[in-house]
Backbone as CSV, one residue per row, in Angstrom:
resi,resn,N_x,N_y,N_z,CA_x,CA_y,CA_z,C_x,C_y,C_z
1,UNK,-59.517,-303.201,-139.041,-60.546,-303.203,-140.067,-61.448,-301.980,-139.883
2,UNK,-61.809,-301.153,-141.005,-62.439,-300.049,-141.400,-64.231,-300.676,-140.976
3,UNK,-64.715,-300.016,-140.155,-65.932,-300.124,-139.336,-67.235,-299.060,-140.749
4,UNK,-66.534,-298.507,-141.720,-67.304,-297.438,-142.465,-66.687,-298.049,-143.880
5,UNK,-67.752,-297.844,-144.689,-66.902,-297.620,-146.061,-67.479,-297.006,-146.956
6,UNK,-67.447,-296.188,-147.940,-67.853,-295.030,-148.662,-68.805,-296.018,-150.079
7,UNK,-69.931,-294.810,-149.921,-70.861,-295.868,-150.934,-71.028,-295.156,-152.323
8,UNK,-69.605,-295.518,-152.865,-69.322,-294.893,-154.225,-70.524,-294.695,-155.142
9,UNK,-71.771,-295.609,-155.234,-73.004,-295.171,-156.284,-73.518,-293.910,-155.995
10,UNK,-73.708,-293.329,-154.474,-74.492,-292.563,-154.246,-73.129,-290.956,-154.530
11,UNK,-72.214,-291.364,-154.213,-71.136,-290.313,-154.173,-71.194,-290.124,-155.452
12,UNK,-71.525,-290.535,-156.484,-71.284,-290.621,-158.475,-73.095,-289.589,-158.577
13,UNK,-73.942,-290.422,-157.746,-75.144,-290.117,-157.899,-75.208,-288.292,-157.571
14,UNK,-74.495,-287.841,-156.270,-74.885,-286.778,-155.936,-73.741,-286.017,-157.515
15,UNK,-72.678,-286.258,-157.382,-71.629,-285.413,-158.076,-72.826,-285.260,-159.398
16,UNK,-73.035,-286.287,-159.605,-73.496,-285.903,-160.884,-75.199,-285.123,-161.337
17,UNK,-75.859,-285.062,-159.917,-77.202,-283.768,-159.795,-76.223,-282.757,-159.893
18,UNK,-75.375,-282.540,-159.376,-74.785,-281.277,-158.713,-74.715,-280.632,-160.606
19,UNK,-73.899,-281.817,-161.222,-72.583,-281.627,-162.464,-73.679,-280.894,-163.477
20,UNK,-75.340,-282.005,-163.072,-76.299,-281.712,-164.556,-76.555,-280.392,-163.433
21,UNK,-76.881,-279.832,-162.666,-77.462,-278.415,-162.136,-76.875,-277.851,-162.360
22,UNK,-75.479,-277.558,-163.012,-74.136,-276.598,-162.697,-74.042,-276.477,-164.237
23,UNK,-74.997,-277.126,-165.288,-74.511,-277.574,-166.624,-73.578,-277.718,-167.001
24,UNK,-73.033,-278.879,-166.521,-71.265,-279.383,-166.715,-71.067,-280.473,-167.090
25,UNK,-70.097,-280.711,-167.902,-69.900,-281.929,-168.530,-68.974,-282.508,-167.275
26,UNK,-68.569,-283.884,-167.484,-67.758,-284.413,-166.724,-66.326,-284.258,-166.663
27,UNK,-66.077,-283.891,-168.013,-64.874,-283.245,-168.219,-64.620,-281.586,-167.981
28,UNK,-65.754,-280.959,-167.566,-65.697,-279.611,-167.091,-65.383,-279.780,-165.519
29,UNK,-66.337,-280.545,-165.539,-66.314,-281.015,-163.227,-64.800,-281.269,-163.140
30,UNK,-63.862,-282.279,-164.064,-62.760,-282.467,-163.619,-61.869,-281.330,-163.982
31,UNK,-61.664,-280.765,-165.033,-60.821,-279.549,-165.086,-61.271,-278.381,-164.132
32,UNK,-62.531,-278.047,-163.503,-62.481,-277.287,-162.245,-62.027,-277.929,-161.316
33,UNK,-61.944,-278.992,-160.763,-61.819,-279.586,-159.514,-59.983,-279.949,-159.839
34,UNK,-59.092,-279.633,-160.784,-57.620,-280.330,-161.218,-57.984,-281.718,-160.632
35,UNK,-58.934,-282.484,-161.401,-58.519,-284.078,-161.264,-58.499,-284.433,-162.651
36,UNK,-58.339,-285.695,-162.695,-58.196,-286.114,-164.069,-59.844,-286.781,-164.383
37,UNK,-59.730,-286.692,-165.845,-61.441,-287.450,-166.351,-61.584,-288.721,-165.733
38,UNK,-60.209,-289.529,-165.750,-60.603,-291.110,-165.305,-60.613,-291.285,-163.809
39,UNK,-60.857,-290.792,-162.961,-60.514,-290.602,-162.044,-62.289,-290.732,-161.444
40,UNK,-63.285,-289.448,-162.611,-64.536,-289.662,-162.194,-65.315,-290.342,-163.073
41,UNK,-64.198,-291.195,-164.157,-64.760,-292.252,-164.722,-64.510,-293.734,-164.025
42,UNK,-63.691,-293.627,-163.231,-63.081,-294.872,-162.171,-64.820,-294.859,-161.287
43,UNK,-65.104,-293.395,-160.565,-66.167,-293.447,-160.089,-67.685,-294.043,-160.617
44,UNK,-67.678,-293.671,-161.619,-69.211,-294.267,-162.507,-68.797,-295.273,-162.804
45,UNK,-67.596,-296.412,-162.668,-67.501,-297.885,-162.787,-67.324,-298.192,-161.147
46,UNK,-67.918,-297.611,-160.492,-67.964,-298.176,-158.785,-66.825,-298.194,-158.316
47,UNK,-65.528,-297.955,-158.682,-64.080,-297.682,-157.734,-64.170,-296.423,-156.659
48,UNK,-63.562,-296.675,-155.852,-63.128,-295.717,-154.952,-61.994,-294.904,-155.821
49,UNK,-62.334,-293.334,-154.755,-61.012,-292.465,-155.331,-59.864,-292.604,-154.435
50,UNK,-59.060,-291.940,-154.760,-57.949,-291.505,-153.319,-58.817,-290.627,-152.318
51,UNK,-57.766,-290.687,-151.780,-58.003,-289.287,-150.456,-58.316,-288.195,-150.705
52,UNK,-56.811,-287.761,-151.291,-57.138,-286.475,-152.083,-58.426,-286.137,-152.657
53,UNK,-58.585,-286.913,-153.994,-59.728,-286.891,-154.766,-60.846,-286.643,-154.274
54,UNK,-61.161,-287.537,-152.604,-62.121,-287.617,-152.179,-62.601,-286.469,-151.810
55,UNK,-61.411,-285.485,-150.954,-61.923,-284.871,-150.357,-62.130,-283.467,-151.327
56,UNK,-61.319,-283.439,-152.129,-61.872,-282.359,-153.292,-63.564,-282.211,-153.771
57,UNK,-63.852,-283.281,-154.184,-64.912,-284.060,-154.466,-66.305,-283.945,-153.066
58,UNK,-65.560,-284.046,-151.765,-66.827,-283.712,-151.168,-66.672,-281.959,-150.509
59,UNK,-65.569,-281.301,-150.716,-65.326,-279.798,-150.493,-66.783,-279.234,-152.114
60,UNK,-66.382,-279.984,-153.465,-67.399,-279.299,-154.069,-68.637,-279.668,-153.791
61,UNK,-69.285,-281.259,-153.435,-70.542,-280.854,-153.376,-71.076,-280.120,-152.068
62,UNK,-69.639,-279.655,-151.069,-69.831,-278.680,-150.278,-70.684,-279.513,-148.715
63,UNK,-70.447,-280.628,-148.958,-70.326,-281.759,-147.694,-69.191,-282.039,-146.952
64,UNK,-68.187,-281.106,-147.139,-66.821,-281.346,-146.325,-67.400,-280.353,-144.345
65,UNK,-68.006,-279.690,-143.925,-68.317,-278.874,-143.261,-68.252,-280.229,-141.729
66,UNK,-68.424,-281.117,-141.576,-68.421,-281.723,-140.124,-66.748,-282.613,-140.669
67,UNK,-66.261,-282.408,-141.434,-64.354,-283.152,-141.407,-63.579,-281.733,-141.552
68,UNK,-63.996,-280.808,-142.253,-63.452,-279.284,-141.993,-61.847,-279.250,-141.327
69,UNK,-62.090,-279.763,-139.917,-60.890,-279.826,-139.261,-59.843,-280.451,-139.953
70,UNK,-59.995,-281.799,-140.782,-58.744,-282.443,-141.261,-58.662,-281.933,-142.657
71,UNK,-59.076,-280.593,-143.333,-58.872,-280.670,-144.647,-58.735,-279.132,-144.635
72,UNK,-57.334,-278.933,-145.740,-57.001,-277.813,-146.248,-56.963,-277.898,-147.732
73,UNK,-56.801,-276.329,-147.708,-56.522,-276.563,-149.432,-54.772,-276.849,-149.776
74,UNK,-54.884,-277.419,-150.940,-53.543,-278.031,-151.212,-52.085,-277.281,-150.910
75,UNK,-52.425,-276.168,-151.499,-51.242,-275.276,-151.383,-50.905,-274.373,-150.240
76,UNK,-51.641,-274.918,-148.937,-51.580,-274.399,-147.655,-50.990,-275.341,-146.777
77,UNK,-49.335,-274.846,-145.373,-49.091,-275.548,-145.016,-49.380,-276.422,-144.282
């Protein structure tokens, strides 16, 4: 059993200061980031993402820097 679990309101909360500071629609955030719209519409109904997703998602609001070690970009072996 998972001792942590990710507190999807606040993860929707930051993406989306970042999305209104960046003047971006939600459908702009996902076509920069290659995810799909429902994916950060799954998020604003309180679901978790994947992995992937996740970590895309915390590389942009640029909170990936202390997991660094376990994350590359996709197309690297």
């Amino acid at each position: 059993m998972s001792t942590h679990q990710l507190d999807v309101p606040e993860l929707h909360l930051r993406l989306d200061i970042k999305r209104r500071a960046d003047g971006l629609t939600w459908r702009q955030v996902a076509a920069q980031l290659d995810l799909s719209a429902s994916t950060l519409s799954r998020l604003a109904d309180g679901r978790r993402p994947d992995a992937d997703a996740l970590v895309t998602l915390l590389v942009w609001l640029d909170l990936d820097d202390a997991a660094s070690f376990v994350i590359k970009p996709k197309d690297q072996p």
